[in-house]
VOBA-1610 file (N, C-alpha, C; in pm, whole numbers, padded with zeros to 5 digits, always signed):
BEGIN
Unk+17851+06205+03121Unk+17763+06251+03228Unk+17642+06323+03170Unk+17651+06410+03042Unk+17568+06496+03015Unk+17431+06387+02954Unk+17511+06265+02864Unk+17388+06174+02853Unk+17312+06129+02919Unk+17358+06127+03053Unk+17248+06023+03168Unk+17177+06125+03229Unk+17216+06234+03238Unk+17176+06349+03287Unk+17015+06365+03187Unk+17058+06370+03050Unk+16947+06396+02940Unk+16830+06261+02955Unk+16901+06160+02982Unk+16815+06034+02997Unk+16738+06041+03149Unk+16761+06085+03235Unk+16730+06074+03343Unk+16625+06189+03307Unk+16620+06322+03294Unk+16561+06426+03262Unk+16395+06355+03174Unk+16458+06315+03100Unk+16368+06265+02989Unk+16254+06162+03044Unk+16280+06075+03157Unk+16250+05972+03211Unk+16176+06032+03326Unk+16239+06156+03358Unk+16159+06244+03478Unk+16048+06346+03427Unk+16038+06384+03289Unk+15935+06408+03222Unk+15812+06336+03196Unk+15837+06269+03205Unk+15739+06139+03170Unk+15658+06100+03302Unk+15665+06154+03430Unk+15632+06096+03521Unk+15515+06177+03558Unk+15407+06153+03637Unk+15316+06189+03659Unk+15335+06331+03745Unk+15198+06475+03722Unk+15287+06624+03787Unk+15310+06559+03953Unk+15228+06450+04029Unk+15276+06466+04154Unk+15390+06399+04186Unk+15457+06289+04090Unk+15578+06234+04093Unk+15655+06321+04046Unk+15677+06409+03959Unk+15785+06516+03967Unk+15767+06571+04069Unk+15669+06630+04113Unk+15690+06718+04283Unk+15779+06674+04368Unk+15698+06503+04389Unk+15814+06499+04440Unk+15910+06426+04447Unk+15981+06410+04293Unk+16160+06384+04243Unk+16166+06505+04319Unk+16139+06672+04261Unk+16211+06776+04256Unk+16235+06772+04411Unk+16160+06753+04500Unk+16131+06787+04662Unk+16311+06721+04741Unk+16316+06594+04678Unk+16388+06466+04715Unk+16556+06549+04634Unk+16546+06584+04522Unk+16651+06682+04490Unk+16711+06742+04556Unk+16628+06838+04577Unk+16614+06999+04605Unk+16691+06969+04806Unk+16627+06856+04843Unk+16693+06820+05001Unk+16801+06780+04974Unk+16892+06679+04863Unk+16958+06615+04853Unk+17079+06740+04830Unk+17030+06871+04772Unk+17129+06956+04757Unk+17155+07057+04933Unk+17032+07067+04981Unk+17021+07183+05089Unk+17032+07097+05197Unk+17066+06967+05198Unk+17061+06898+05349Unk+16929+06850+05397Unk+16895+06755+05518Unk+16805+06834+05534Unk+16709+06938+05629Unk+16617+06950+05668Unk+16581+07082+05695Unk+16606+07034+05885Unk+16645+07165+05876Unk+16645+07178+06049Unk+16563+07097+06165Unk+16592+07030+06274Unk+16529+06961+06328Unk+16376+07087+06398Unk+16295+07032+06417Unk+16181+07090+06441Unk+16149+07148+06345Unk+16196+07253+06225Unk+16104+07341+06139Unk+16018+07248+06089Unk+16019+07127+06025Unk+15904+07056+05958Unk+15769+07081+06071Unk+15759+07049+06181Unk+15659+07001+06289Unk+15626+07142+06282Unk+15692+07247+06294Unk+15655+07360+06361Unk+15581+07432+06227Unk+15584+07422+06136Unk+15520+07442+06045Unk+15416+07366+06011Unk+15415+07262+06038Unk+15291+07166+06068Unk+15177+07215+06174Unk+15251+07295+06266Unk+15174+07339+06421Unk+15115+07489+06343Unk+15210+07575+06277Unk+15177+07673+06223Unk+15010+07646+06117Unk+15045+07569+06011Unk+14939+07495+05945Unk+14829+07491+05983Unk+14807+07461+06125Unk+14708+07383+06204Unk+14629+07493+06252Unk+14702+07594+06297Unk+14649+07764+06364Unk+14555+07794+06250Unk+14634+07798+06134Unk+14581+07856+06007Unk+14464+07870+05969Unk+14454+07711+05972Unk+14341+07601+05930Unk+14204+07662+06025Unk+14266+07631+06162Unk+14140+07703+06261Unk+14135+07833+06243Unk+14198+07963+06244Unk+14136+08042+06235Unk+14043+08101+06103Unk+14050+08042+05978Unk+14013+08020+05868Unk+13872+07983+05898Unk+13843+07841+05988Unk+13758+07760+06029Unk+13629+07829+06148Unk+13693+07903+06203Unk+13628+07989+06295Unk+13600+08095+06265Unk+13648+08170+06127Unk+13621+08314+06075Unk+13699+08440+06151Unk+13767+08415+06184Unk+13886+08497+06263Unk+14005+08505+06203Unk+14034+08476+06097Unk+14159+08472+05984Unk+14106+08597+05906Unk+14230+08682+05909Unk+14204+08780+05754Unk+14235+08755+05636Unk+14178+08758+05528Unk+14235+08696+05431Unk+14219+08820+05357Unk+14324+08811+05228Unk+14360+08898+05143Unk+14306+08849+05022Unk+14266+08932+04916Unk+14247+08886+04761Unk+14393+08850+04725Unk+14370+08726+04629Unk+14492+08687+04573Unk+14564+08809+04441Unk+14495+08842+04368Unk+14522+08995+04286Unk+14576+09081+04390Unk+14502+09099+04482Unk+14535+09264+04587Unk+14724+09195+04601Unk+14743+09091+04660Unk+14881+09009+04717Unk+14973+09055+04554Unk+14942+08992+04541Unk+14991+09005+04390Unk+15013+09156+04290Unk+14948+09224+04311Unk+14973+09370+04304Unk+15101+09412+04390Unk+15021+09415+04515Unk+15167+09460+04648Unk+15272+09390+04615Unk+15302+09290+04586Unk+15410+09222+04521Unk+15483+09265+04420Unk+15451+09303+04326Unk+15460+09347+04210Unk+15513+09507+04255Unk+15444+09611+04314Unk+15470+09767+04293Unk+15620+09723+04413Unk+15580+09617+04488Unk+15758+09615+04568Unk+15870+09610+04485Unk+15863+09557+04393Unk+15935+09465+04282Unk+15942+09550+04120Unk+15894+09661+04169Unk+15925+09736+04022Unk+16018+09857+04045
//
């Protein structure tokens, strides 16, 4: 098992970064099921808010450092 495992690995290295995305994606479901009926869409609907308020200037946005700081002093 551990050989095909190494061969398969090896063969999944080799593949282009958006074809590993998504082997790992196709994995990663194959272990967790998959996702709840509606969360895909509704996160799609979420997406879409995003997008417009971004689009209209009514989105707050944060510095990616500032996020990343607050992250960090949570986490120490």
């Amino acid at each position: 098992m551990a050989a095909a495992v190494e061969r398969l690995a090896q063969e999944a290295l080799s593949l282009s970064d958006q074809e590993r995305a998504e082997l790992a994606r196709k994995l990663l479901v194959s272990l967790e099921g998959p996702p709840e009926e509606g969360v895909e869409a509704a996160w799609d609907v979420e997406i879409a808010k995003r997008v417009d308020r971004i689009g209209e200037g009514t989105a707050k946005g944060r510095p990616a450092e500032e996020v990343s700081r607050d992250i960090r002093a949570r986490h120490e």
